[in-house]
Backbone as CSV, one residue per row, in Angstrom:
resi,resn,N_x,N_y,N_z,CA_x,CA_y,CA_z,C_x,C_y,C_z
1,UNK,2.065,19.457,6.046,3.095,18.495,6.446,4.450,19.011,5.985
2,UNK,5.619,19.372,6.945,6.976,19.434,6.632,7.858,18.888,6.605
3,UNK,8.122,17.964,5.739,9.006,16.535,6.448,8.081,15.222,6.255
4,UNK,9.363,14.413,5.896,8.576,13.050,5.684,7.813,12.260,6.813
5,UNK,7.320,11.827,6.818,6.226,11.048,7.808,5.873,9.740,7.210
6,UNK,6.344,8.734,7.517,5.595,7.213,6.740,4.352,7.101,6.881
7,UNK,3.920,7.463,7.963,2.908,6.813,8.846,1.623,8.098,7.677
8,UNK,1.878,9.066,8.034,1.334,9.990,7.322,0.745,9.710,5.918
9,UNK,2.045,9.697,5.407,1.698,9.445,4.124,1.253,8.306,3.650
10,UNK,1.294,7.140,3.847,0.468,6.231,3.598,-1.030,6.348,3.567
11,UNK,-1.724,6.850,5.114,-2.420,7.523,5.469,-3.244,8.595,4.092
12,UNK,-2.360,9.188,3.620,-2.689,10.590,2.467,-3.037,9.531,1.499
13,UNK,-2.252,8.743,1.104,-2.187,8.224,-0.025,-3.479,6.893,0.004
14,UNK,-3.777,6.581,0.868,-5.002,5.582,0.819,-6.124,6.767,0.881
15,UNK,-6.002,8.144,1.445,-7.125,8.705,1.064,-7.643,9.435,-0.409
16,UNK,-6.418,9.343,-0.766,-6.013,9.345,-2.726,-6.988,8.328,-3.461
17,UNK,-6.603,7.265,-3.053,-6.854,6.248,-3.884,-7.975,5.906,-3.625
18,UNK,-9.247,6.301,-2.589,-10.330,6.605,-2.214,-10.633,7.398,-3.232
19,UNK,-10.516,8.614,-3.786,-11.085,9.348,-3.976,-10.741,8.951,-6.055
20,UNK,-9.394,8.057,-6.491,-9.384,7.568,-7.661,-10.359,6.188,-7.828
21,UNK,-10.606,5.844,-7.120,-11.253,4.370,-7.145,-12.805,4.480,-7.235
22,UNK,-13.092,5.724,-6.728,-14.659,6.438,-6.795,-15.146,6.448,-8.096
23,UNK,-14.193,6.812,-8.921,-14.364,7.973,-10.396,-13.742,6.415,-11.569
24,UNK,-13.305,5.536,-10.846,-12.567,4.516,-11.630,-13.403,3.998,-12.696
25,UNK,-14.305,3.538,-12.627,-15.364,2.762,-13.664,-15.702,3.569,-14.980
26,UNK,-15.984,4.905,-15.211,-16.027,5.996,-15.769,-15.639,6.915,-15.442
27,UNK,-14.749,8.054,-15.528,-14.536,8.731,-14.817,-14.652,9.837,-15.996
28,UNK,-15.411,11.032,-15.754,-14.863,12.404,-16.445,-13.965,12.331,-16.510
29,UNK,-13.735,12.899,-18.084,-12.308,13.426,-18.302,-12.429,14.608,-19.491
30,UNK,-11.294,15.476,-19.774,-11.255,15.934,-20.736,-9.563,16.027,-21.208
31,UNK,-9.647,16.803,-22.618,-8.012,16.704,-22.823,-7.378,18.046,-22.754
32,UNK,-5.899,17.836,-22.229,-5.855,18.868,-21.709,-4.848,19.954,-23.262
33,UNK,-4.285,21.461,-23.316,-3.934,21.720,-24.458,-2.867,20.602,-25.090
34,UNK,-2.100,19.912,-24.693,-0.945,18.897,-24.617,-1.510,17.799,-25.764
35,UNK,-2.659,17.580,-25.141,-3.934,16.406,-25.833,-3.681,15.433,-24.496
36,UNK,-3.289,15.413,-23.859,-2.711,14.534,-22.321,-4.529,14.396,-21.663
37,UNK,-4.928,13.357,-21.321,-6.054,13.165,-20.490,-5.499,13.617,-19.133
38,UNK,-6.819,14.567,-18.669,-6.874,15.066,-17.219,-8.404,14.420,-16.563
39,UNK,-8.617,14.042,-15.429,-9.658,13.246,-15.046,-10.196,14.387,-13.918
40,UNK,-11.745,14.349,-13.557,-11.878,15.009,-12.378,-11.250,14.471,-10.866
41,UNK,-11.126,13.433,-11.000,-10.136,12.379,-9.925,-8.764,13.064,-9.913
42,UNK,-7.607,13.468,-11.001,-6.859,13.774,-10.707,-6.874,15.340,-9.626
43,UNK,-7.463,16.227,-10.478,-8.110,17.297,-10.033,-8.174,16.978,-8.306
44,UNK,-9.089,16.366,-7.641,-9.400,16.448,-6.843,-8.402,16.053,-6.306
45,UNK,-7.811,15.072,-6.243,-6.341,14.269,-5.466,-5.429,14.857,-4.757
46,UNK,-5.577,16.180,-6.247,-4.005,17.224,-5.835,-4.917,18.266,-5.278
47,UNK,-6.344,18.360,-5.270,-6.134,19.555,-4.408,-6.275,18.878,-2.837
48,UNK,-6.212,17.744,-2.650,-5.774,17.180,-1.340,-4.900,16.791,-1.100
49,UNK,-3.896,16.912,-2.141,-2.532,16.666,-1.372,-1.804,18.317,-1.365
50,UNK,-2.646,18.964,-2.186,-2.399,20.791,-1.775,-2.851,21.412,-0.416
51,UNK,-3.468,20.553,0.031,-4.122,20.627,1.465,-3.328,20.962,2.789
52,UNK,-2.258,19.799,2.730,-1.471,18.738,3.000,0.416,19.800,3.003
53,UNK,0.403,20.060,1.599,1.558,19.972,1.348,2.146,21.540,1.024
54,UNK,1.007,22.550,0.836,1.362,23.770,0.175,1.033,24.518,1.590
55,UNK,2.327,25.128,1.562,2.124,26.181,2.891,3.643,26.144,2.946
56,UNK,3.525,27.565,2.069,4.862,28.359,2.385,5.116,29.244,3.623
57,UNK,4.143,29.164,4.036,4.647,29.809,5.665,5.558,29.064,6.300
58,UNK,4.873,28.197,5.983,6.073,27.054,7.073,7.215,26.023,6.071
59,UNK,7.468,26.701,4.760,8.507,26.587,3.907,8.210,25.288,3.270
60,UNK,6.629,24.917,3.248,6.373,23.530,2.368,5.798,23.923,1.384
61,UNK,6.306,23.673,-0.097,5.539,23.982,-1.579,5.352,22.737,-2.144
62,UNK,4.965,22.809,-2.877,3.914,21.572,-3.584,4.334,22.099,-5.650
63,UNK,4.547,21.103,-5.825,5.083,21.116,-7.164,4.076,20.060,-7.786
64,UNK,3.232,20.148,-8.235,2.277,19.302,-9.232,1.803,19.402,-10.162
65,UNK,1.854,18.267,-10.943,0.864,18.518,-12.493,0.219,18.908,-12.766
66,UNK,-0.916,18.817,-12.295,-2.042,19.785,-12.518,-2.008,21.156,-12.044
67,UNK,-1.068,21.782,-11.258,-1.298,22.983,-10.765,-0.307,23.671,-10.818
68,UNK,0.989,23.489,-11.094,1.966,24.105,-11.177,1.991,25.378,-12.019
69,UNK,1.286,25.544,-13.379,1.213,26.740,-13.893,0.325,27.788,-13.674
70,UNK,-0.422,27.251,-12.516,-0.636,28.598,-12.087,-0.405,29.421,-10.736
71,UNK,1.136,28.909,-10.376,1.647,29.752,-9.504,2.824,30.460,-9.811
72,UNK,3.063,31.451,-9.635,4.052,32.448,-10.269,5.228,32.123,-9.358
73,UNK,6.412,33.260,-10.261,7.742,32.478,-10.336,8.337,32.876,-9.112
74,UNK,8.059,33.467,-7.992,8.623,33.495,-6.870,8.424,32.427,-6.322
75,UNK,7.219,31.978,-6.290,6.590,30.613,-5.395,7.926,29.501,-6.078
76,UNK,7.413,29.240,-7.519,8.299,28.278,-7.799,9.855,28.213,-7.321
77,UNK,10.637,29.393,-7.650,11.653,29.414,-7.028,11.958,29.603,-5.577
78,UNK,11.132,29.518,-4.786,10.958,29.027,-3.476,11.057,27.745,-3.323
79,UNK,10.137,26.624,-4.090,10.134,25.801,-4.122,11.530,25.011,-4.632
80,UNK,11.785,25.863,-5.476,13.184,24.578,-5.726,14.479,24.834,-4.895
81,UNK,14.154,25.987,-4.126,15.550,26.524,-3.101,14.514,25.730,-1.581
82,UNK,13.515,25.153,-1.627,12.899,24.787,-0.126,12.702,23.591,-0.090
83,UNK,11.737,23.392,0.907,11.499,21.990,1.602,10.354,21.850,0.465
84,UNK,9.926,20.759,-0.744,8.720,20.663,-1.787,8.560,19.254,-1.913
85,UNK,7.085,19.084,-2.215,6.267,18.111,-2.025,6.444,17.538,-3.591
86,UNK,6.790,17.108,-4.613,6.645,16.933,-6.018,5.176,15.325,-6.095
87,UNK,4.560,16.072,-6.828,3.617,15.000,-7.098,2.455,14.737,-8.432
88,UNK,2.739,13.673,-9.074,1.346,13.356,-9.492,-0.142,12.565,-9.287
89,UNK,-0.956,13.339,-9.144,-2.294,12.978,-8.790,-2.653,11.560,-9.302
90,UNK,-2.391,11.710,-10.589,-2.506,10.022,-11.167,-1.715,9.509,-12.506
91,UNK,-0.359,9.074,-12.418,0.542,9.029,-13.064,0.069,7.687,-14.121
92,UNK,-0.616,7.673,-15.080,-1.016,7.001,-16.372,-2.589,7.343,-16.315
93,UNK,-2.837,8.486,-16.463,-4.468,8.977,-16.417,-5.196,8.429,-17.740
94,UNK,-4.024,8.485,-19.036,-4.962,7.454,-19.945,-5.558,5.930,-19.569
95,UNK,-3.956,5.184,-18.996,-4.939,3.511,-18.653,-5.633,3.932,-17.675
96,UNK,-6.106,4.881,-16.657,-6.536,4.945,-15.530,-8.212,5.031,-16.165
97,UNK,-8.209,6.219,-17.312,-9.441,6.722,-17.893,-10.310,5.212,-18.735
98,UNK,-9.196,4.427,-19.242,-9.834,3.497,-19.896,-10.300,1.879,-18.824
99,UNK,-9.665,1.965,-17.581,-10.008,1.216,-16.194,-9.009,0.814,-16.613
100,UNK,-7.872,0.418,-16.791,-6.723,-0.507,-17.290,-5.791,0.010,-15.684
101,UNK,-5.355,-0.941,-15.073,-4.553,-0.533,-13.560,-3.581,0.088,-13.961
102,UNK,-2.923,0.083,-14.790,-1.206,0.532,-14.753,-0.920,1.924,-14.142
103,UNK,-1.175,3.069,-13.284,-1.590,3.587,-12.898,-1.120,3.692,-11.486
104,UNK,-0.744,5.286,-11.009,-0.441,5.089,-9.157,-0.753,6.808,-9.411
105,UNK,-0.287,6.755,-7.780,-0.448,8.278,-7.325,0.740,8.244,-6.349
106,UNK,1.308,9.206,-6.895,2.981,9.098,-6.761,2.820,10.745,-5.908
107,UNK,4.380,11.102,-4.927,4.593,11.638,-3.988,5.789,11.643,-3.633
108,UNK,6.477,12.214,-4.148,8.087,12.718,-3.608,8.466,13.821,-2.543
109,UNK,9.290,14.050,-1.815,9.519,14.935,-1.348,11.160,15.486,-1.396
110,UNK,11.419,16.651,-1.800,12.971,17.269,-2.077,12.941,18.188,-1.480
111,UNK,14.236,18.238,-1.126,14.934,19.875,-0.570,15.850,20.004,-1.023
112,UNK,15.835,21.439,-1.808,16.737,21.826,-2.381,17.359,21.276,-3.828
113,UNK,15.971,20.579,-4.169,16.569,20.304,-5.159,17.277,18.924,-5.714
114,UNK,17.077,18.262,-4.269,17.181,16.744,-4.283,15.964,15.935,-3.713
115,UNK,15.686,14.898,-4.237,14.553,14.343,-4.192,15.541,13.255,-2.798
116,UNK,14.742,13.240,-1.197,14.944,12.345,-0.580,14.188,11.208,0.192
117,UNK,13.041,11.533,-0.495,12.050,10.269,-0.197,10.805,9.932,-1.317
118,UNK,9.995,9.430,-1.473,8.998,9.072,-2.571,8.066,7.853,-2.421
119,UNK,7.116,7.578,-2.765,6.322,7.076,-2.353,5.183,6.985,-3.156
120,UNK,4.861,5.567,-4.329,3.905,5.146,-5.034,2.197,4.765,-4.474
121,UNK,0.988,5.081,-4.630,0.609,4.074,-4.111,-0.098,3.466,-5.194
122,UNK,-0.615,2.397,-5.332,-1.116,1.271,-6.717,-2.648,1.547,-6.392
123,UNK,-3.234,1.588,-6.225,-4.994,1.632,-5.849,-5.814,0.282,-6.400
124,UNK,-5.853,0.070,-7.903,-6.122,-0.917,-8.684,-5.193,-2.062,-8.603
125,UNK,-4.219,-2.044,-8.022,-3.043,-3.264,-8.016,-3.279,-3.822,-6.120
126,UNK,-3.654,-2.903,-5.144,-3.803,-2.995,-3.813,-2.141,-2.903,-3.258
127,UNK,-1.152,-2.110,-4.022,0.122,-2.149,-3.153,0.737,-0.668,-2.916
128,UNK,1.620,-0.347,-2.198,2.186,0.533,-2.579,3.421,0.614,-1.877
129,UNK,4.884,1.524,-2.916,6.152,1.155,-2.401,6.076,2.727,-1.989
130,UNK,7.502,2.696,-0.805,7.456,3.685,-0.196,8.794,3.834,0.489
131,UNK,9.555,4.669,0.428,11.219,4.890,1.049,10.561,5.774,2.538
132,UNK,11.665,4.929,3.377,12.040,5.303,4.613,12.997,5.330,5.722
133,UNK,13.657,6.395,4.641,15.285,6.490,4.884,15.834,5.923,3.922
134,UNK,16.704,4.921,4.940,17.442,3.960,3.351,17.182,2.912,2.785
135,UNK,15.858,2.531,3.441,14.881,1.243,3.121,13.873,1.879,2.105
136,UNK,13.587,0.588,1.582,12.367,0.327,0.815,11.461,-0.455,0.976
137,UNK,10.382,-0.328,1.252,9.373,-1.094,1.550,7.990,-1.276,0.405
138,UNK,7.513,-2.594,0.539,6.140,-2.919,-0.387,5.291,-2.692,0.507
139,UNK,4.081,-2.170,0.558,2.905,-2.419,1.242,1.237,-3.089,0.564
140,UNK,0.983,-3.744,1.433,-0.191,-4.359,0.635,-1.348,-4.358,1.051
141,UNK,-2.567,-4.023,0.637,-3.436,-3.891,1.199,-4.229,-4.435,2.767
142,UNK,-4.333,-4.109,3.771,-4.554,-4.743,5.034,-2.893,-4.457,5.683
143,UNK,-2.412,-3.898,5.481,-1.775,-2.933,5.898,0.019,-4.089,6.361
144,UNK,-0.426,-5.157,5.171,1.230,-5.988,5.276,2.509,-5.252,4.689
145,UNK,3.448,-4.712,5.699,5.025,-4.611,5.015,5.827,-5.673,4.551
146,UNK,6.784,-5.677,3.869,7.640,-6.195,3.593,8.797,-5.109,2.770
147,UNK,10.354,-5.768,2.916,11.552,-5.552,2.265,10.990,-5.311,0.397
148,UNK,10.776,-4.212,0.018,10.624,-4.017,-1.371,11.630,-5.391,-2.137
149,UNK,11.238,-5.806,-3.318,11.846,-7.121,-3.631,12.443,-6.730,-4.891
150,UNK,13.481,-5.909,-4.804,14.116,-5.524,-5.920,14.762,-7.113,-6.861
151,UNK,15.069,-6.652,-8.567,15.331,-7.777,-8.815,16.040,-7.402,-10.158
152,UNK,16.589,-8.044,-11.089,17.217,-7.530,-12.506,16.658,-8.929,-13.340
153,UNK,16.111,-8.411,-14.409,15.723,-9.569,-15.490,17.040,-10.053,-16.257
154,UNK,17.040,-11.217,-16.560,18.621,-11.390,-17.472,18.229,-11.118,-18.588
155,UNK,19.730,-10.825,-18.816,19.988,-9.797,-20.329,20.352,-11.133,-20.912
156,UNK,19.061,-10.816,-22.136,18.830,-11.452,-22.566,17.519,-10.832,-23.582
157,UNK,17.412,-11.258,-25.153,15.977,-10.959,-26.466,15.318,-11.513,-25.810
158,UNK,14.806,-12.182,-24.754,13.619,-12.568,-24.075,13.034,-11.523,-23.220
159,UNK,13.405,-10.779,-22.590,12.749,-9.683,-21.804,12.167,-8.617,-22.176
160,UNK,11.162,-7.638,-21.886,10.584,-6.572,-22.794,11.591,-4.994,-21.999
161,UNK,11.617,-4.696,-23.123,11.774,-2.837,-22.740,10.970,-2.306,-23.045
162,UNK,10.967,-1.328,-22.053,9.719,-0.669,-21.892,9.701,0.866,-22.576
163,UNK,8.750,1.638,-23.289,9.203,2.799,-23.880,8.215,4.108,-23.212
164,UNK,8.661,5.054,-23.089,7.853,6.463,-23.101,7.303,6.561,-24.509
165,UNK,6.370,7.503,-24.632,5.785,7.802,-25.401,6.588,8.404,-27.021
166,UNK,7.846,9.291,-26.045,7.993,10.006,-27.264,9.324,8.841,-28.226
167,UNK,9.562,7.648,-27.447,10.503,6.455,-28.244,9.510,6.063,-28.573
168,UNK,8.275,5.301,-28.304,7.611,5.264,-29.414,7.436,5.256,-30.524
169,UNK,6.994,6.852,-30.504,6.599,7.591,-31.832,8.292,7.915,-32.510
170,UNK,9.357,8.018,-32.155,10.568,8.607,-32.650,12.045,7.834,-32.074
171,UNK,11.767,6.828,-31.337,13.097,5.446,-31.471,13.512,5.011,-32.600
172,UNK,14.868,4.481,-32.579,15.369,3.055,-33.577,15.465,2.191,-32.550
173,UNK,15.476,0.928,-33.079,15.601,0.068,-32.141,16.509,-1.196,-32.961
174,UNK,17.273,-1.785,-32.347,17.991,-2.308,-33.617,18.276,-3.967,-32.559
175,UNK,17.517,-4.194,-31.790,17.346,-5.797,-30.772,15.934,-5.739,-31.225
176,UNK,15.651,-7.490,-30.506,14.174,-8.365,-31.125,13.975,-8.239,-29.912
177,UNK,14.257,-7.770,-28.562,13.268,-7.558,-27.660,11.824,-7.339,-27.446
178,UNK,11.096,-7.399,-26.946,9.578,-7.205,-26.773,9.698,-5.610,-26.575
179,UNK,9.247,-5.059,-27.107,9.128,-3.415,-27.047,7.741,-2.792,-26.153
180,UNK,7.345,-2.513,-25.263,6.255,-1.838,-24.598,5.710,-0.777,-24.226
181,UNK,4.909,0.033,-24.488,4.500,0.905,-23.752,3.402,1.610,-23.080
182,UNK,3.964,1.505,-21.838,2.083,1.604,-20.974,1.880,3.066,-20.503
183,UNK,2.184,4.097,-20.695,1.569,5.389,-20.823,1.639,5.537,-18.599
184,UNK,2.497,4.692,-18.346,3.064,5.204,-17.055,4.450,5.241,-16.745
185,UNK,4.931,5.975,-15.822,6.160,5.554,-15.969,6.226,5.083,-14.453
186,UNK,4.803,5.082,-13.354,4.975,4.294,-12.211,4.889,3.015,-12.686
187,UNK,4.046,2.633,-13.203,4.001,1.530,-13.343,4.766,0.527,-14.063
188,UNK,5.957,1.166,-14.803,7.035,0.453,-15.350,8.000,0.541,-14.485
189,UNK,8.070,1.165,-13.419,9.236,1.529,-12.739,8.615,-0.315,-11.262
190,UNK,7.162,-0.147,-11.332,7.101,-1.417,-10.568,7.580,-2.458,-10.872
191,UNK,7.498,-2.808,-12.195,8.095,-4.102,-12.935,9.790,-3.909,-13.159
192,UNK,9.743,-2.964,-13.640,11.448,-2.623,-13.894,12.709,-3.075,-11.764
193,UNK,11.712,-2.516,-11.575,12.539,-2.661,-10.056,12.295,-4.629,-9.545
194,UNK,11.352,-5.121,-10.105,11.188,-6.210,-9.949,11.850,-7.027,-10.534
195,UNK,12.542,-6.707,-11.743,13.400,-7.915,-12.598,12.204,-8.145,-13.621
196,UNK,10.898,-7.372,-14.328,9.985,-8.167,-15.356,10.307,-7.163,-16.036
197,UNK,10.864,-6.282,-16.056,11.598,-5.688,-17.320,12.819,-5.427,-17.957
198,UNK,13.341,-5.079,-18.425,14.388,-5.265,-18.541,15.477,-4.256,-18.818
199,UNK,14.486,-3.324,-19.024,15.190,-1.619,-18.487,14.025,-0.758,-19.292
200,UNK,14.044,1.077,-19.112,12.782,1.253,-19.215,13.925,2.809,-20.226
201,UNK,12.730,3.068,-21.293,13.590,4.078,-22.275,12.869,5.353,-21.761
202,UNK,13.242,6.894,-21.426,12.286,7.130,-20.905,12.702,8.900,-21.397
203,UNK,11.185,9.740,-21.320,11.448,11.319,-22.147,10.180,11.738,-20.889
204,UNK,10.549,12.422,-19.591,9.765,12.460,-19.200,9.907,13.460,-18.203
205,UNK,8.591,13.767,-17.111,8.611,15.366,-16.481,8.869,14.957,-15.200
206,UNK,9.519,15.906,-14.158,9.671,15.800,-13.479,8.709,14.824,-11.967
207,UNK,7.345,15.361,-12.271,6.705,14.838,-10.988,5.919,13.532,-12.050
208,UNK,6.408,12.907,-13.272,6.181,11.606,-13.298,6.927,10.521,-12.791
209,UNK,8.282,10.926,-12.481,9.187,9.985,-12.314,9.833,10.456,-10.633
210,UNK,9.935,11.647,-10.230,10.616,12.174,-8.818,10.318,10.635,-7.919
211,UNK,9.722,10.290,-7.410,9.301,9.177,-6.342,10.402,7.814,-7.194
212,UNK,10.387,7.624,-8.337,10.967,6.312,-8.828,12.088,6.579,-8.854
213,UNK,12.669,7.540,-9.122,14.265,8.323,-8.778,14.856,7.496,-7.733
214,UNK,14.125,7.929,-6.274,14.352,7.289,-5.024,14.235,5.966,-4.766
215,UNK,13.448,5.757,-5.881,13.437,4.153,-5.461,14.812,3.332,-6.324
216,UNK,15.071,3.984,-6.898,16.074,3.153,-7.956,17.652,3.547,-7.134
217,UNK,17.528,4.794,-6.562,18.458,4.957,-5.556,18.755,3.720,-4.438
218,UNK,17.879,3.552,-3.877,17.778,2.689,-2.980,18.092,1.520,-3.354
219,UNK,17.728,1.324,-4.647,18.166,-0.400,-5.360,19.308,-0.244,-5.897
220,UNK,20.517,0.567,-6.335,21.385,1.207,-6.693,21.068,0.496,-8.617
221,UNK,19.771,1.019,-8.753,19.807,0.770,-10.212,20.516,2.105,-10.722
222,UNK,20.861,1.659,-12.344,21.601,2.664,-12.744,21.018,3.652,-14.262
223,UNK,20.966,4.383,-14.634,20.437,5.252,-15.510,21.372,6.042,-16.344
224,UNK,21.675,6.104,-17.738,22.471,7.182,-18.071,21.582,8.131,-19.765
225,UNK,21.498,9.223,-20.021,21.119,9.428,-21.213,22.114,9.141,-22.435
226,UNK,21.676,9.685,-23.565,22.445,8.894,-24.557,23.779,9.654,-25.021
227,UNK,23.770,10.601,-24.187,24.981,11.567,-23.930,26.022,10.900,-22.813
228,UNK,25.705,9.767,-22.265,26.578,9.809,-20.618,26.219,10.431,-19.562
229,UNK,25.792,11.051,-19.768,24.983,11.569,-18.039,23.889,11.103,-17.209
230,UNK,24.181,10.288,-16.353,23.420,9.850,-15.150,22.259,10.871,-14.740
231,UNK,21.364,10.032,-14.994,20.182,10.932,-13.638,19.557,10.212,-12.549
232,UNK,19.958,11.268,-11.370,19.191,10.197,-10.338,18.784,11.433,-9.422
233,UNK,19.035,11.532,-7.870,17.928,12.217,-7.082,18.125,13.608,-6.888
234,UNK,19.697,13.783,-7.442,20.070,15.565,-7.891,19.249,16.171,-9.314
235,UNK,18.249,16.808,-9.444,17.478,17.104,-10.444,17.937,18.411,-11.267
236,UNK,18.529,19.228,-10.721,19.088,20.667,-10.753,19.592,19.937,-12.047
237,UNK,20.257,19.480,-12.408,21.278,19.288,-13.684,20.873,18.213,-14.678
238,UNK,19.296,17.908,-14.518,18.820,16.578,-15.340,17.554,17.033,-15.824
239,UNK,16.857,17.745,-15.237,15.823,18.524,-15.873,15.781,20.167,-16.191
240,UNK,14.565,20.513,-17.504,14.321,21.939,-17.329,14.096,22.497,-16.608
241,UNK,14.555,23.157,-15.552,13.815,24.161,-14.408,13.854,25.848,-14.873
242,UNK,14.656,26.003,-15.584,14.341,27.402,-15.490,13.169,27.949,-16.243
243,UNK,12.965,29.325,-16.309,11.684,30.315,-16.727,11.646,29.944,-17.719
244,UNK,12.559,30.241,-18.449,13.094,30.204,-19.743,12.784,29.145,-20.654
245,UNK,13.390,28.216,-19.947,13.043,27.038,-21.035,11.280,26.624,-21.435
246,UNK,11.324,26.195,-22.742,10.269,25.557,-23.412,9.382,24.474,-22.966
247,UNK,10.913,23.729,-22.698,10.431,21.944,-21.954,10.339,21.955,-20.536
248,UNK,10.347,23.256,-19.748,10.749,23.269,-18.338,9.770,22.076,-17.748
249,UNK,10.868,21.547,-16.496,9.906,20.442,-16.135,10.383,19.204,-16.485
250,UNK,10.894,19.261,-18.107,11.091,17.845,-18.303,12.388,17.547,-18.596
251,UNK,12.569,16.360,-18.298,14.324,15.626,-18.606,14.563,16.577,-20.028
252,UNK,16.050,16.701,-19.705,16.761,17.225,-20.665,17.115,16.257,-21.970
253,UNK,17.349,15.008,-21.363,17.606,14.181,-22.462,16.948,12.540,-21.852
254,UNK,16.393,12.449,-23.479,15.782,11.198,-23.030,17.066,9.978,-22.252
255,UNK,16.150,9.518,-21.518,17.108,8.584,-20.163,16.709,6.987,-19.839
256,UNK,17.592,6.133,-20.264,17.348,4.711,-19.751,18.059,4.171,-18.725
257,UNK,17.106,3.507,-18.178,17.434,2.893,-16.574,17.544,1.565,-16.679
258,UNK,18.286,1.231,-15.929,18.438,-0.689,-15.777,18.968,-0.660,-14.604
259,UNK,18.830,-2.536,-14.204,19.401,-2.771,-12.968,20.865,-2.714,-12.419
260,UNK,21.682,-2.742,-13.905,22.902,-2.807,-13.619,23.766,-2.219,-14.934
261,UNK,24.975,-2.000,-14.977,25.844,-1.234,-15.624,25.454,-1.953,-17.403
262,UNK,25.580,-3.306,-17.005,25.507,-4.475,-18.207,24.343,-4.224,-18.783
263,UNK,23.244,-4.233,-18.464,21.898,-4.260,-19.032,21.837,-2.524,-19.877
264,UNK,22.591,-1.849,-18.716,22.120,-0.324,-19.363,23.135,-0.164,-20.577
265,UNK,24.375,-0.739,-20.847,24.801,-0.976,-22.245,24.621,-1.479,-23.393
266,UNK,23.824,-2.407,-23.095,23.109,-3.397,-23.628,22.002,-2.262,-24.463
267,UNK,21.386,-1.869,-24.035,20.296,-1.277,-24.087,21.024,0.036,-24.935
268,UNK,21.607,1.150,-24.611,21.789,2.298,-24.980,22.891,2.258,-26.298
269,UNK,23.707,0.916,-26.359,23.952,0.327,-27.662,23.069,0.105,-28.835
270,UNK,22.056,-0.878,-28.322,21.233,-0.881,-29.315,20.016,-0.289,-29.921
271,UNK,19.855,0.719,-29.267,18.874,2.065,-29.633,19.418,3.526,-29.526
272,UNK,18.453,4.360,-30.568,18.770,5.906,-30.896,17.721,6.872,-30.127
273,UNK,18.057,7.584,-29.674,17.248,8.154,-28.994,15.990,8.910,-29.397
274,UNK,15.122,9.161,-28.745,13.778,9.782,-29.839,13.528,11.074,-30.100
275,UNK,14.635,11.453,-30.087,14.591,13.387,-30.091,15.318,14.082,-31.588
């Protein structure tokens, strides 16, 4: 596939979630050097959306978690100068491994280096959001659309923020907010775009977040790290990409998102970053 396709990908992505929903109850797993759970479900996912999506003949590369290190550096830099598929097979493989839903199988597509479409699907939740063009759409199982229902929680110590792993283990936090963290970052990005969160703290790799990029585009939510710098669907200048780097792959600096200018001050006031 070269080029976005709705119809398509929906299509891909219910045959995804076929093949996660199989393995759901127990699923093999092992850990990978990281200590990160890898499932045989993920495995299989991406080599069907490698099916699909990898074919540099016809200038489509495939950038994924599970497989990205073992294609050498011409391919990659093809990929970030071409038409590329960015994806994870199953973006919270721990709640996924323990049956807990929080959990999707996420699907971006960039050229050049900008992410211009993306596309969640929920499997265990029965929904999935999906950009097409400059819309956003929910889909729900039995095949109902609707206007994605973007929303902002009020700012306000009543709402939870949501954390990545590495705020967690290495935040200050200096508000009585509800503090959370669910080991996805699709699945905070569902609630966060809904108004049930209240902005999301986040240290994370490229094909966990590429698809929620676009969606927050579309909602004109806003994001800055604790430096001032915005990240949104230009990636070239927000993540590691080169050879070189250590962290390649992942945000340069940990990054919080909210619905609006107010909330993301709110927020980047009262916490230190976890690095």
């Amino acid at each position: 596939m070269n080029g976005w396709d709705t119809e398509k990908i929906i299509a891909l992505l219910q045959k995804c979630g076929d093949i996660a929903i199989k393995y759901y109850d127990r699923p093999p797993f092992e850990l990978k050097d990281d200590c990160s759970v890898v499932t045989v479900a993920d495995r299989k996912i991406e080599q069907l959306l490698a099916q699909h999506f990898d074919h540099p003949e016809n200038n489509s590369y495939l950038i994924g978690e599970e497989t990205i290190a073992a294609y050498g550096e011409d391919y990659i830099q093809s990929a970030l100068n071409g038409n590329t598929w960015v994806v994870d097979p199953i973006d919270g493989t721990a709640p996924y491994s323990i049956h807990c839903p929080l959990w999707g199988i996420s699907v971006a597509y960039m050229e050049k280096c900008k992410i211009k479409e993306g596309a969640v699907f929920y499997p265990a939740l029965g929904e999935m959001i999906f950009t097409d063009g400059a819309d956003t759409w929910l889909w729900t199982t039995g095949g109902k659309r609707l206007p994605f229902p973007f929303a902002a929680a009020p700012l306000n110590n009543s709402w939870p923020v949501s954390l990545s792993q590495q705020m967690v283990m290495h935040g200050q936090f200096n508000f009585s907010n509800h503090l959370s963290a669910w080991d996805s970052a699709v699945a905070v990005f569902a609630y966060l775009l809904r108004g049930r969160v209240l902005g999301y703290i986040a240290d994370l790799k490229l094909w966990d977040i590429a698809a929620c990029l676009a969606f927050a585009e579309r909602g004109n939510f806003v994001s800055s790290t604790y430096q001032g710098q915005p990240v949104n669907c230009d990636v070239a200048d927000s993540f590691y990409l080169d050879s070189t780097d250590l962290q390649r792959w992942r945000l340069r600096n940990t990054t919080v998102f909210a619905p609006n200018p107010q909330t993301l001050e709110y927020i980047l006031k009262n916490t230190n970053e976890g690095r």
